[in-house]
GURO-39582 format. One record per residue (C-alpha): residue in one letter; x, y, z. Coordinates in nm, 4 decimals. Example, Ala and Ser with C-alpha at 12.3 -4.5 7.8 and 13.67 -1.06 7.14 Angstrom:
2
+------+----------+----------+----------+
: code :     east :    north :       up :
+------+----------+----------+----------+
:    A :   1.2300 :  -0.4500 :   0.7800 :
:    S :   1.3670 :  -0.1060 :   0.7140 :
+------+----------+----------+----------+
This chain:
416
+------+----------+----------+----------+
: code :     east :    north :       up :
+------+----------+----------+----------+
:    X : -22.7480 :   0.9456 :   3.5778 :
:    X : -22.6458 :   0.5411 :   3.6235 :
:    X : -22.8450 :   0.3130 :   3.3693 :
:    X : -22.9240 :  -0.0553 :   3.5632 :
:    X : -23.1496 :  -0.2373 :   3.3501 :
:    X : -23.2926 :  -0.6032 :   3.4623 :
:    X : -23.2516 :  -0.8703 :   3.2169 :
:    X : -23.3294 :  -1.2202 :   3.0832 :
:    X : -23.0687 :  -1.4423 :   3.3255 :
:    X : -22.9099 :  -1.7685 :   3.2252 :
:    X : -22.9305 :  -1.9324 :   3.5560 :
:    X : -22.8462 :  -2.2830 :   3.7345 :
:    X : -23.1966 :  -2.4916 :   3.8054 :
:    X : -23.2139 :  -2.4000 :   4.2619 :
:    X : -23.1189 :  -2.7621 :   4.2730 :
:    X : -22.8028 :  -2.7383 :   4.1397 :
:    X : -22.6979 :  -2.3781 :   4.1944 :
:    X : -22.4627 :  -2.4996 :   4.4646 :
:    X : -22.2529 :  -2.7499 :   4.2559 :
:    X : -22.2610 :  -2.4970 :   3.9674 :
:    X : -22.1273 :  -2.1944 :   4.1685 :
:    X : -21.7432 :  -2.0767 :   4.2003 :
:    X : -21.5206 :  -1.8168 :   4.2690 :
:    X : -21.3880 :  -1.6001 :   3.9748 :
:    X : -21.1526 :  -1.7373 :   3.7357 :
:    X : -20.9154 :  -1.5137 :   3.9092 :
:    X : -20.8561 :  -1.6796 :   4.2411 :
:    X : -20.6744 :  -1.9524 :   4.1723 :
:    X : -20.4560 :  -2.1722 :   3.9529 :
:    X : -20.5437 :  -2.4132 :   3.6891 :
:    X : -20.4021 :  -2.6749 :   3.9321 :
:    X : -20.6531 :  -2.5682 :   4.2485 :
:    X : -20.8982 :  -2.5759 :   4.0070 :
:    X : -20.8921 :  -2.8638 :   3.8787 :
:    X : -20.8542 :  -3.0464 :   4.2053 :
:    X : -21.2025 :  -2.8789 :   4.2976 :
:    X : -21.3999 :  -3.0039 :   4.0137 :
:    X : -21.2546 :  -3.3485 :   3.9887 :
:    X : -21.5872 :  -3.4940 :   4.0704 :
:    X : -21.7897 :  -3.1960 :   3.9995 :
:    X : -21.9320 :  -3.2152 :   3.6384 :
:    X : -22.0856 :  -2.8671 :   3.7044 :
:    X : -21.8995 :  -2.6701 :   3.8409 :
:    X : -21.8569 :  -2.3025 :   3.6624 :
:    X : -21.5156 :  -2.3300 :   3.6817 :
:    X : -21.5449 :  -2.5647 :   3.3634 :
:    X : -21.6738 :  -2.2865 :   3.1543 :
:    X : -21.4273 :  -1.9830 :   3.3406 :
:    X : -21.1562 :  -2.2099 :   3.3445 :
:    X : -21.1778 :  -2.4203 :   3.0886 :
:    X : -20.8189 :  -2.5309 :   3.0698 :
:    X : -20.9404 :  -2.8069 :   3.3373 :
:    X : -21.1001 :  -2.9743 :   3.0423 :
:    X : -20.8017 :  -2.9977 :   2.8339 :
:    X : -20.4262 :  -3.1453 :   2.8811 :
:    X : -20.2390 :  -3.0794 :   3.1927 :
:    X : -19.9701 :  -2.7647 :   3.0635 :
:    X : -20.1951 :  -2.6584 :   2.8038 :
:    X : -20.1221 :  -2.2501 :   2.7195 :
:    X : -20.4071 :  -2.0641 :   2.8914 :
:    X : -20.4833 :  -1.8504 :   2.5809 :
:    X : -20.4698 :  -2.1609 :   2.3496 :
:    X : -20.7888 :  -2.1229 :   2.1279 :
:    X : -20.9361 :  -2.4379 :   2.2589 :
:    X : -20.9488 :  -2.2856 :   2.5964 :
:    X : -21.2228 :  -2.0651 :   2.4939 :
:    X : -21.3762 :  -2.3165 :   2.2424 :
:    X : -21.4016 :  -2.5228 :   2.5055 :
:    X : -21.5439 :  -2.3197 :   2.7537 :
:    X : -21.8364 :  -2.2434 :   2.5152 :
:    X : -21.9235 :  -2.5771 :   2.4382 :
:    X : -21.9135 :  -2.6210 :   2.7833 :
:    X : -22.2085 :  -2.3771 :   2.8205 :
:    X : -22.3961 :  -2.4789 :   2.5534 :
:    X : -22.4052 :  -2.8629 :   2.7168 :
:    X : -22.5073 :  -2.7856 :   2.9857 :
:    X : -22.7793 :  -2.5609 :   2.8585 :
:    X : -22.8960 :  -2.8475 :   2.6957 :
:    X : -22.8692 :  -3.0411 :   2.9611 :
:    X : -23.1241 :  -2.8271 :   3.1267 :
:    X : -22.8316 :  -2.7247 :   3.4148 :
:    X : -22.8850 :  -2.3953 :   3.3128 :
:    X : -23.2377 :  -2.2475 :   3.1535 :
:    X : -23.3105 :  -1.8831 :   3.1128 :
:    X : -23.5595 :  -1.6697 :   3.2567 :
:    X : -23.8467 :  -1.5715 :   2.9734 :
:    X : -23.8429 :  -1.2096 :   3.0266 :
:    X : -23.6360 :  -0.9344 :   3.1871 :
:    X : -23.5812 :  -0.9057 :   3.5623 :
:    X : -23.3901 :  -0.7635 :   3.8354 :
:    X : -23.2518 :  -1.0170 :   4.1217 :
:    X : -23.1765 :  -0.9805 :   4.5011 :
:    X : -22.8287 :  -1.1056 :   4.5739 :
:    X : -22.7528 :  -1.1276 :   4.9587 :
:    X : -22.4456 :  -1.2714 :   5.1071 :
:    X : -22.4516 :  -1.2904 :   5.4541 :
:    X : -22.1098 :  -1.4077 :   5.6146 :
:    X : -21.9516 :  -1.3863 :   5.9608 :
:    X : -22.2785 :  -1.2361 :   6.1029 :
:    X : -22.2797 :  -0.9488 :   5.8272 :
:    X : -22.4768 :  -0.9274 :   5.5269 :
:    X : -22.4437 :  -0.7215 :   5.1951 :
:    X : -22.7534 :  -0.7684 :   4.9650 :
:    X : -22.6858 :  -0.6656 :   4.6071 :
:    X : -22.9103 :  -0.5923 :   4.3035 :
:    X : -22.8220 :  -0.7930 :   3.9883 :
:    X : -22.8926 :  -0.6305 :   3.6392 :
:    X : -22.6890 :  -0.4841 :   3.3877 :
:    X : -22.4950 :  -0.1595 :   3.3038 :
:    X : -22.4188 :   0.0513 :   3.0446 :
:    X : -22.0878 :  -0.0006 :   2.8314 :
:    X : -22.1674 :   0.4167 :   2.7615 :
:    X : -22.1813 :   0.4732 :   3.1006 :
:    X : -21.8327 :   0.2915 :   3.1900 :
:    X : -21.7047 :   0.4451 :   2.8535 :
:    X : -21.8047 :   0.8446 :   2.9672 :
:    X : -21.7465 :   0.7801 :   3.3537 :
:    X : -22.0669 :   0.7599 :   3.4973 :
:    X : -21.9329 :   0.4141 :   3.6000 :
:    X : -21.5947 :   0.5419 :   3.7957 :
:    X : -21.2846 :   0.3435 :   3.8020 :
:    X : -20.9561 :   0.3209 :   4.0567 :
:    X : -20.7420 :   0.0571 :   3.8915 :
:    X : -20.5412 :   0.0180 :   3.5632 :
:    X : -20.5620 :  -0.2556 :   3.3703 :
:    X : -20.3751 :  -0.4818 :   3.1278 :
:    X : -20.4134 :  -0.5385 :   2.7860 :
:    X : -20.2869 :  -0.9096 :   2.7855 :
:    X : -20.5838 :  -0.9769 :   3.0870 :
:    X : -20.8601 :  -0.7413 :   2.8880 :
:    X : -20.7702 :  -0.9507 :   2.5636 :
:    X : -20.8464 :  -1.2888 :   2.7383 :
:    X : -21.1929 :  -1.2044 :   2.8582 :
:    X : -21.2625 :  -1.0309 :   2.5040 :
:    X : -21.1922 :  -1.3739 :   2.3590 :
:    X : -21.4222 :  -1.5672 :   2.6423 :
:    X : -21.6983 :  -1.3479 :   2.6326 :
:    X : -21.6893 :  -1.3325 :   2.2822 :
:    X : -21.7091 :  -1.7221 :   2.2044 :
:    X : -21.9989 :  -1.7788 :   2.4989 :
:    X : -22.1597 :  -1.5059 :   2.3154 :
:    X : -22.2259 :  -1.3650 :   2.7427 :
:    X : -22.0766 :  -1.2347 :   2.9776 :
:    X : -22.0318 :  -1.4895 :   3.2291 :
:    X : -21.8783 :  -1.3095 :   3.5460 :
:    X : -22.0708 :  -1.0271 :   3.7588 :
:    X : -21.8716 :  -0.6752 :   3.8153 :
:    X : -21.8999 :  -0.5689 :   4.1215 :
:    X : -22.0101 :  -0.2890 :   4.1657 :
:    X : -22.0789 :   0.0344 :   4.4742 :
:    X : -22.3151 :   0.2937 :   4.5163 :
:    X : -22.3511 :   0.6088 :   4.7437 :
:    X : -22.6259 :   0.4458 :   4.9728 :
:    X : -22.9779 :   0.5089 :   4.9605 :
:    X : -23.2147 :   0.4497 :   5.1867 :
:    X : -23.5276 :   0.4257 :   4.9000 :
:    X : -23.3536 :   0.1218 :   4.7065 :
:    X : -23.2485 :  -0.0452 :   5.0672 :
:    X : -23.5894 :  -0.0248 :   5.2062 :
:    X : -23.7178 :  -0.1748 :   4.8641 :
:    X : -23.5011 :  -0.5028 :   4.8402 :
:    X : -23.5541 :  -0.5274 :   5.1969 :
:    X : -23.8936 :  -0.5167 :   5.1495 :
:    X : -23.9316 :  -0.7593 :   4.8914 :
:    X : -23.6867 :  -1.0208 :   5.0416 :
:    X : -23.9058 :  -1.0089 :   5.3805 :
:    X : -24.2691 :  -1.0716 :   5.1433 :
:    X : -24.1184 :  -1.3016 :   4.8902 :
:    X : -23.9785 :  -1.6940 :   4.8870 :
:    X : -23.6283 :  -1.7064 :   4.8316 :
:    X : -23.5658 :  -1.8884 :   4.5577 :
:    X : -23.1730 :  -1.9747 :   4.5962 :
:    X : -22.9936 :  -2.0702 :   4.9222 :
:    X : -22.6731 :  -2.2790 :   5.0162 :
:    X : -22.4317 :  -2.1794 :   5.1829 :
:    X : -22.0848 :  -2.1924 :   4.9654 :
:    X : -21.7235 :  -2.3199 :   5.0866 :
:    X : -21.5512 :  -2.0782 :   5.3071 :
:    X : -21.8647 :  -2.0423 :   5.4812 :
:    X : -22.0684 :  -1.7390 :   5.2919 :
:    X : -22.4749 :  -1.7847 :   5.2817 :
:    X : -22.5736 :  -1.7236 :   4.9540 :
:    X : -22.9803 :  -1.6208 :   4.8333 :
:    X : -23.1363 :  -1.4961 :   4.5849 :
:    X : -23.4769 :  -1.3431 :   4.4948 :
:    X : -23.5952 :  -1.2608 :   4.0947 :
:    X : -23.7964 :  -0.9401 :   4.1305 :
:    X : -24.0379 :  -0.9683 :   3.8219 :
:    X : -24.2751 :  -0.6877 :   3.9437 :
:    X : -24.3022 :  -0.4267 :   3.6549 :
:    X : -24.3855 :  -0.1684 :   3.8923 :
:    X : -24.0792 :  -0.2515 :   4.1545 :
:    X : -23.8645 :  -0.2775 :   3.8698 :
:    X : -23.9695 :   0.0758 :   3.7137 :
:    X : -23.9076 :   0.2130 :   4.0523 :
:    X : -23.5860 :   0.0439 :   4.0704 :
:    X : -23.4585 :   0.1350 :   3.7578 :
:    X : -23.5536 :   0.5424 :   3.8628 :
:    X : -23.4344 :   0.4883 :   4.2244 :
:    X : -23.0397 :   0.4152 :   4.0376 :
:    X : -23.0921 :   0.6655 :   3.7520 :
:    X : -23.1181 :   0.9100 :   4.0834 :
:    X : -22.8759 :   0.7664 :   4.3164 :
:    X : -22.5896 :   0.9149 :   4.1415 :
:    X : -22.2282 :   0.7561 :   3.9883 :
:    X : -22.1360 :   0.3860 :   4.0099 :
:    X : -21.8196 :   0.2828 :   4.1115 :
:    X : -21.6057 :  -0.0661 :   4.0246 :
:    X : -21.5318 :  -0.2193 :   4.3591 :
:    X : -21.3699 :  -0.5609 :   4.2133 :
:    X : -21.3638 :  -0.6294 :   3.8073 :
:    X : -21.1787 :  -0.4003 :   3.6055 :
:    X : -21.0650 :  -0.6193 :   3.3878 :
:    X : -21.3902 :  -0.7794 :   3.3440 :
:    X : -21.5665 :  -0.4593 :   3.3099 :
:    X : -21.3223 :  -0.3329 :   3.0037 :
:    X : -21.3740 :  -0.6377 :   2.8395 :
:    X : -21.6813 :  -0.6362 :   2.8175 :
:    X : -21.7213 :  -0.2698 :   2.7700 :
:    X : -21.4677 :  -0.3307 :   2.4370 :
:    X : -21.7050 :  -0.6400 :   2.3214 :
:    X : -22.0001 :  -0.3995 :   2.3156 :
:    X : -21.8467 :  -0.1428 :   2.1216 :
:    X : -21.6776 :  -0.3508 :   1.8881 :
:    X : -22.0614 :  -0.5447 :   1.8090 :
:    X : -22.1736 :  -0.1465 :   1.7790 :
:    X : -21.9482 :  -0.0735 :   1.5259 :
:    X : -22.0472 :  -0.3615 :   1.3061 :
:    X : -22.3830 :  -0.3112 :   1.3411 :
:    X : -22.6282 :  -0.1005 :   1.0917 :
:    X : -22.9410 :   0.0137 :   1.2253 :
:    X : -22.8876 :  -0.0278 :   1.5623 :
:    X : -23.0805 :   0.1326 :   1.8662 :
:    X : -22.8701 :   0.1241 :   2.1281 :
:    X : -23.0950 :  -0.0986 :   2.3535 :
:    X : -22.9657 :  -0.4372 :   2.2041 :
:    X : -22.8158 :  -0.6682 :   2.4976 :
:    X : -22.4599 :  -0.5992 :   2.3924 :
:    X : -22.4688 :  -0.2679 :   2.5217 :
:    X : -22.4661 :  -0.3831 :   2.8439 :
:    X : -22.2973 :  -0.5869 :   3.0569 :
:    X : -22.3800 :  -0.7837 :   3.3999 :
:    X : -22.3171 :  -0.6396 :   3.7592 :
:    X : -22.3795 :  -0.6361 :   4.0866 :
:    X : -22.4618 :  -0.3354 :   4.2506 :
:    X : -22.3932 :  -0.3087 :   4.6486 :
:    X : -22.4794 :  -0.0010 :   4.9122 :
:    X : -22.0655 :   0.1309 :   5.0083 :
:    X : -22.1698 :   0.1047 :   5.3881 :
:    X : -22.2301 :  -0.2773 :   5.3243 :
:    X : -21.9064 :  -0.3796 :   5.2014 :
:    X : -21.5813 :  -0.5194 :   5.3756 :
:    X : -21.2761 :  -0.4411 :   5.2514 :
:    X : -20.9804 :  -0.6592 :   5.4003 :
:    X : -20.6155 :  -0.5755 :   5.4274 :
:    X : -20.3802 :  -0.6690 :   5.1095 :
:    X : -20.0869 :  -0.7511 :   5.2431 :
:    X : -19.7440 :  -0.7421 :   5.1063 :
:    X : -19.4064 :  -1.0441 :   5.1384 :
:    X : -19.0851 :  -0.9916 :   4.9779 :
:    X : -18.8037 :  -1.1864 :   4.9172 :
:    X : -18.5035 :  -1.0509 :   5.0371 :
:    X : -18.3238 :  -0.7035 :   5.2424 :
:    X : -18.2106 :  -0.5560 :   4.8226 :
:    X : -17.8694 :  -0.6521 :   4.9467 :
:    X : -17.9029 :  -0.4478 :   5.2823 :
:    X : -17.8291 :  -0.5934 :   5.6632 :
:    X : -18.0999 :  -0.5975 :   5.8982 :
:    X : -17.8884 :  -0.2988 :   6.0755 :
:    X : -17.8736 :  -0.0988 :   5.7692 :
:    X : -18.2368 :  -0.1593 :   5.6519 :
:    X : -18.3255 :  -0.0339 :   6.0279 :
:    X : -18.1383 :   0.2152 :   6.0036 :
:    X : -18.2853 :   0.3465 :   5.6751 :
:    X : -18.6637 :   0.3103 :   5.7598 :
:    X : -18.5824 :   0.5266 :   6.0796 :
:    X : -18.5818 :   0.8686 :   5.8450 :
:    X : -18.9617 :   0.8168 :   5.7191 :
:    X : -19.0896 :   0.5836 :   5.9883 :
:    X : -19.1014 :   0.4997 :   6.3705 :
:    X : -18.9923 :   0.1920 :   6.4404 :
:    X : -19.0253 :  -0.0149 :   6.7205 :
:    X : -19.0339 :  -0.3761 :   6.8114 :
:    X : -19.3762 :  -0.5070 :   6.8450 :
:    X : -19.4484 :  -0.5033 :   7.2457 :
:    X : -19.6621 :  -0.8649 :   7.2537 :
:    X : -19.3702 :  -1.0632 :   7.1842 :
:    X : -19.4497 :  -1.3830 :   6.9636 :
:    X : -19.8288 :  -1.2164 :   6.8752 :
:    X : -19.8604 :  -1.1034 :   6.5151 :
:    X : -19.9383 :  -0.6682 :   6.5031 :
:    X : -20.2069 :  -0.5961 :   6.3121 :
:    X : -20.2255 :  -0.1849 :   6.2334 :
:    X : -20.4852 :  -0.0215 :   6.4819 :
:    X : -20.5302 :   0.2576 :   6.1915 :
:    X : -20.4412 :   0.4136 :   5.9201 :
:    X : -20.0646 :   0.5113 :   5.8643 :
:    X : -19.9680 :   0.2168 :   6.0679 :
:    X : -19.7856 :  -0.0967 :   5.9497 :
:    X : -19.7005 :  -0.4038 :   6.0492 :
:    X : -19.3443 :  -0.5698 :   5.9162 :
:    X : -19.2129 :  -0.9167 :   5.9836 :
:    X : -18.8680 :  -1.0433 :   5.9809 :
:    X : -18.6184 :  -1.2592 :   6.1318 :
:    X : -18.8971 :  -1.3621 :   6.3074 :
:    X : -19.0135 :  -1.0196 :   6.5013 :
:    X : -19.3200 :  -0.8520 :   6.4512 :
:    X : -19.2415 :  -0.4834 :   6.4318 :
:    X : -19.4695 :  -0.1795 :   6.4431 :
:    X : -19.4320 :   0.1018 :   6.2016 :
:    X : -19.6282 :   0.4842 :   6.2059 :
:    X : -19.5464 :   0.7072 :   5.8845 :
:    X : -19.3611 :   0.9992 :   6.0029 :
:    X : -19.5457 :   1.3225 :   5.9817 :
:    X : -19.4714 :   1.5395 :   5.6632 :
:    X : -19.3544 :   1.2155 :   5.4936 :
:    X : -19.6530 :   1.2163 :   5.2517 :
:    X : -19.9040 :   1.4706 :   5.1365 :
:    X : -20.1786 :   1.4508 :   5.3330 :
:    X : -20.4305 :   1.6888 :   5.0938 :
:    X : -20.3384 :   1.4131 :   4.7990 :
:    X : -20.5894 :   1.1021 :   4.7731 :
:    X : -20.3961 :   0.8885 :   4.6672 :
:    X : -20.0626 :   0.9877 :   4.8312 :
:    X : -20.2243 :   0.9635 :   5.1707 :
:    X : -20.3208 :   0.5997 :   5.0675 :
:    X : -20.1496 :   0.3530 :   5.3125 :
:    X : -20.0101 :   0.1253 :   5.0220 :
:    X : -19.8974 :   0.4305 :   4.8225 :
:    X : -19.6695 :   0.5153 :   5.1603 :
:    X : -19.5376 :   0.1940 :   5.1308 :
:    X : -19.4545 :   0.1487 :   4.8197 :
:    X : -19.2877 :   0.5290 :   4.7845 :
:    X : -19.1486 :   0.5290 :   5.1571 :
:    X : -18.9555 :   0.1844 :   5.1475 :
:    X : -19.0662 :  -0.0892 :   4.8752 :
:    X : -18.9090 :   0.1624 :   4.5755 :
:    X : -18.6325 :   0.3402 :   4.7516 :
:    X : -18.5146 :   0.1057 :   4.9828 :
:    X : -18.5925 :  -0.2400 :   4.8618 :
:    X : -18.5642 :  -0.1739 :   4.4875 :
:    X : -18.9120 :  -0.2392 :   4.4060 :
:    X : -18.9949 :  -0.0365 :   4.1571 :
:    X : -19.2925 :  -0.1705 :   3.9931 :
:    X : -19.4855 :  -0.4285 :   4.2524 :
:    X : -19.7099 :  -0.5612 :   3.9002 :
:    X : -19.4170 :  -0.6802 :   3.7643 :
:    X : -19.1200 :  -0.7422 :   4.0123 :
:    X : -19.1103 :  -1.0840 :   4.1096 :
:    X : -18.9589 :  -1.0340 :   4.4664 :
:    X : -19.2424 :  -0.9039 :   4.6215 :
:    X : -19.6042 :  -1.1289 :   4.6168 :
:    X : -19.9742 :  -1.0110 :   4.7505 :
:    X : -20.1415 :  -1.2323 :   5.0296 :
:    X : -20.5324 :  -1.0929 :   5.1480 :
:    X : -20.6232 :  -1.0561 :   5.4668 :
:    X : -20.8529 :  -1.3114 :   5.5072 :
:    X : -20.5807 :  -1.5421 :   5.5320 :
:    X : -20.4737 :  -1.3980 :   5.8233 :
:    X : -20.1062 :  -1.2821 :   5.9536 :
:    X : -20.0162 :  -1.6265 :   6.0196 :
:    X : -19.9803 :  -1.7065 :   5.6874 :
:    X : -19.7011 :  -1.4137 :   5.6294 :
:    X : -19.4742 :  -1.5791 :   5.9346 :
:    X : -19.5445 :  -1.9173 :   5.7312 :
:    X : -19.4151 :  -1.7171 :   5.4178 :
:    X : -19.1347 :  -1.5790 :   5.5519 :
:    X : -19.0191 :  -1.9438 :   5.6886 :
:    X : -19.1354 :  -2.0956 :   5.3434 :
:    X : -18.9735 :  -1.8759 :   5.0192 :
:    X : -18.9815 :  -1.4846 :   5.1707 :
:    X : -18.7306 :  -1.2886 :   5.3787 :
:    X : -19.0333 :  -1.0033 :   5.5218 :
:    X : -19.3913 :  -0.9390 :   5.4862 :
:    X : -19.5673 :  -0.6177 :   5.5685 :
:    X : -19.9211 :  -0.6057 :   5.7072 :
:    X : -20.1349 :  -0.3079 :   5.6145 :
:    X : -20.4654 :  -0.1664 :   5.7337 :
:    X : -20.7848 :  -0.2193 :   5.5125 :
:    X : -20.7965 :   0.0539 :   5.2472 :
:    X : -21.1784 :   0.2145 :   5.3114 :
:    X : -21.4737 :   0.2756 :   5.0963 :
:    X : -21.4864 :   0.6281 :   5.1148 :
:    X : -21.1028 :   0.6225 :   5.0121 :
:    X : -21.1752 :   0.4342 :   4.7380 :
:    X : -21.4741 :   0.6356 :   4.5498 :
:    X : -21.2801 :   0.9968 :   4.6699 :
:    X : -20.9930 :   0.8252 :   4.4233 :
:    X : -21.2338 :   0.7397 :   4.1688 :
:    X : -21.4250 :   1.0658 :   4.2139 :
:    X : -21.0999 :   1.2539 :   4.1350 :
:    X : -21.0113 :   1.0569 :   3.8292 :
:    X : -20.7042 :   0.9119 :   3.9923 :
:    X : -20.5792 :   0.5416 :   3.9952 :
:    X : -20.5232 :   0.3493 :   4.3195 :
:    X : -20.1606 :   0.1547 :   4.3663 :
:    X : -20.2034 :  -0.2047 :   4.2570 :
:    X : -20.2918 :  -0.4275 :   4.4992 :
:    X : -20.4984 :  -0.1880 :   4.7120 :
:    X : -20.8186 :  -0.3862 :   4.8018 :
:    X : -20.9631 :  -0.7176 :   4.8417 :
:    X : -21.3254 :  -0.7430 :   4.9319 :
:    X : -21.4735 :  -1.0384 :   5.0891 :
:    X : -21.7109 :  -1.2389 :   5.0546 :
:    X : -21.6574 :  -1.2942 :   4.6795 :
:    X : -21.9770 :  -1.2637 :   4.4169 :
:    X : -21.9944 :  -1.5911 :   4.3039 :
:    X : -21.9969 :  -1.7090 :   3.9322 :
:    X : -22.2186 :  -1.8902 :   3.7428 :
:    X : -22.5489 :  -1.7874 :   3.9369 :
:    X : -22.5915 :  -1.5166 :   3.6620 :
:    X : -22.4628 :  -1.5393 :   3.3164 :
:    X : -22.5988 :  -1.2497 :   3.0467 :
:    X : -22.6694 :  -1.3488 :   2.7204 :
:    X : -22.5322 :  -1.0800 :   2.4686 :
:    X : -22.7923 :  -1.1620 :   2.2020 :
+------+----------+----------+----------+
């Protein structure tokens, strides 16, 4: 039984919610960055980047990087940029983008529900990335990114956000770079939000689509307040943590595809040669037209400039295993380990991650730039992902990228 409480938001005055909005801290460099809030005073991307503020080559986990970033928040609090709401609510999130929509339900989640798997996870994480967003959400005293999060679908809490979007104003709407419309509607009906709040205890598990590292953060925050507190009830603020809770049939999950930088020492021949005993090989018919995989167990590879088309051989995986099945798994234990050395893709510096949305063109411009091939993959699914999760396994890194991106800064929870 899921816990998804509403809460008192921090948010940007409607005016300015476009300005303030970003992407996470976590899709791009210091340098992009930078270069997008040169004449944007408030941006988000001051507060989750806050290295912007400070000297060009300054050490991303320098302590003024998070001092910064919360004095950031607290000016522009006072400059009345952000205010927050004077008592608890849910909020309607919909992103509509390339003629699809996905409308979320912001609120928060419980830190005992991620900690006893109620809230299921697919990915690892790192200590050295979990450690940074302890120190950020500790000194803003919030957490200041959403996790996204997934839900079997239900046709009670769809029919109920769709309902009150349709009778209510919308209160925020822009449309952000790359092209996503963004809204949003606070639902401060006690009754709607009782029924919300029983519609998700009932719905069943939640499941991290995007924001591992985010959610273990802030997860380890809560617990480490809990431990230092006497008397407490459980309900303070700090035992939750903000999200974003989508229906799985709504989301799109692109292809993460995958360039490396050179044959391990092999000859185009010889690499041939060796993908023939676990794959079928074959040139890509549309000569000069990228291949994107029709399905599952299908690959595309670049290199020498040739698209070729690769299908998984039969009885070169275990088809009854989750995650073996998995098409990046297949990759990565068919050819990126045994035949092109790469053992571990987090670490190895010859091989590099491109999403989908930037399209197969931007592999061939790889491979002529710094790369010797790229491989294109088909999308991992939803139902892959929460059958992983469901059996307690971990996906391969790498595995997903959803699109559009929850924007920051629209919601920030306060942890006092």
């Amino acid at each position: 039984m899921a816990v998804f409480r509403p809460f008192r938001a921090i948010r940007p005055r409607p005016d300015l919610a476009a300005r303030v909005a970003a992407l996470p801290y976590d899709c791009m460099s210091s340098e992009e960055a930078r270069e997008q809030t040169a004449d944007n005073p408030y941006s988000f991307l001051h507060i989750d980047k806050a290295e912007i503020d400070l000297p060009a080559g300054t050490d991303l986990y320098d302590d003024r990087v998070y001092e910064t970033a919360a004095g950031n928040l607290a000016r522009l609090r006072r400059e009345g940029v952000f205010a927050q709401d004077e008592a608890p609510r849910f909020y309607v999130y919909r992103q509509t983008w390339r003629g699809r929509s996905q409308v979320g339900l912001v609120g928060c989640a419980s830190i005992d529900d991620y900690k006893n798997n109620v809230i299921k996870k697919h990915e690892l994480t790192h200590p050295e990335k979990e450690v940074d967003r302890i120190r950020h959400v500790t000194a803003c005293n919030a957490n200041t990114g959403p996790i996204f999060l997934t839900y079997r679908d239900s046709r009670s809490i769809a029919a109920l956000l769709d309902d009150w979007c349709r009778t209510h104003r919308c209160e925020v709407h822009f449309v952000a770079e790359g092209g996503a419309e963004q809204e949003i509607w606070p639902i401060g009906d006690a009754g709607l939000i009782r029924t919300l709040r029983e519609s998700f205890a009932a719905s069943g598990d939640l499941y991290i689509a995007d924001g591992h590292h985010r959610c273990a953060s802030a997860a380890r925050v809560g617990f480490q307040r809990r431990a230092g507190c006497s008397g407490c009830t459980g309900e303070e603020e700090f035992n939750f943590f903000l999200a974003v809770a989508f229906p799985e049939h709504q989301l799109k999950i692109f292809d993460y595809n995958r360039v490396v930088k050179d044959l391990n020492g092999l000859g185009v021949k010889a690499f041939l040669s060796r993908l023939d005993a676990l794959f079928s090989v074959e040139v890509h018919a549309a000569e000069g037209q990228p291949y994107h995989p029709e399905a599952g167990h299908y690959f595309g590879m670049y290199l020498d400039g040739l698209w070729y088309r690769l299908r998984a051989r039969r009885g070169s995986f275990d088809e009854s295993d989750a995650v073996a099945r998995l098409d990046v798994d297949i990759l990565q234990k068919n050819l990126l380990a045994p035949i092109l050395g790469i053992q571990d893709p987090r670490r190895d510096h010859r091989i590099e991650f491109v999403g989908g949305i930037r399209g197969l063109g931007e592999l061939e411009r790889r491979c002529r730039a710094d790369m010797r091939l790229a491989f294109a993959m088909h999308p991992t699914t939803t139902e892959e992902l929460m059958a992983i999760a469901d059996s307690g396994n971990i996906m391969p890194p790498k595995s997903t990228w959803f699109e559009p991106k929850l924007l920051s800064g629209l919601f920030i929870h306060d942890l006092e």
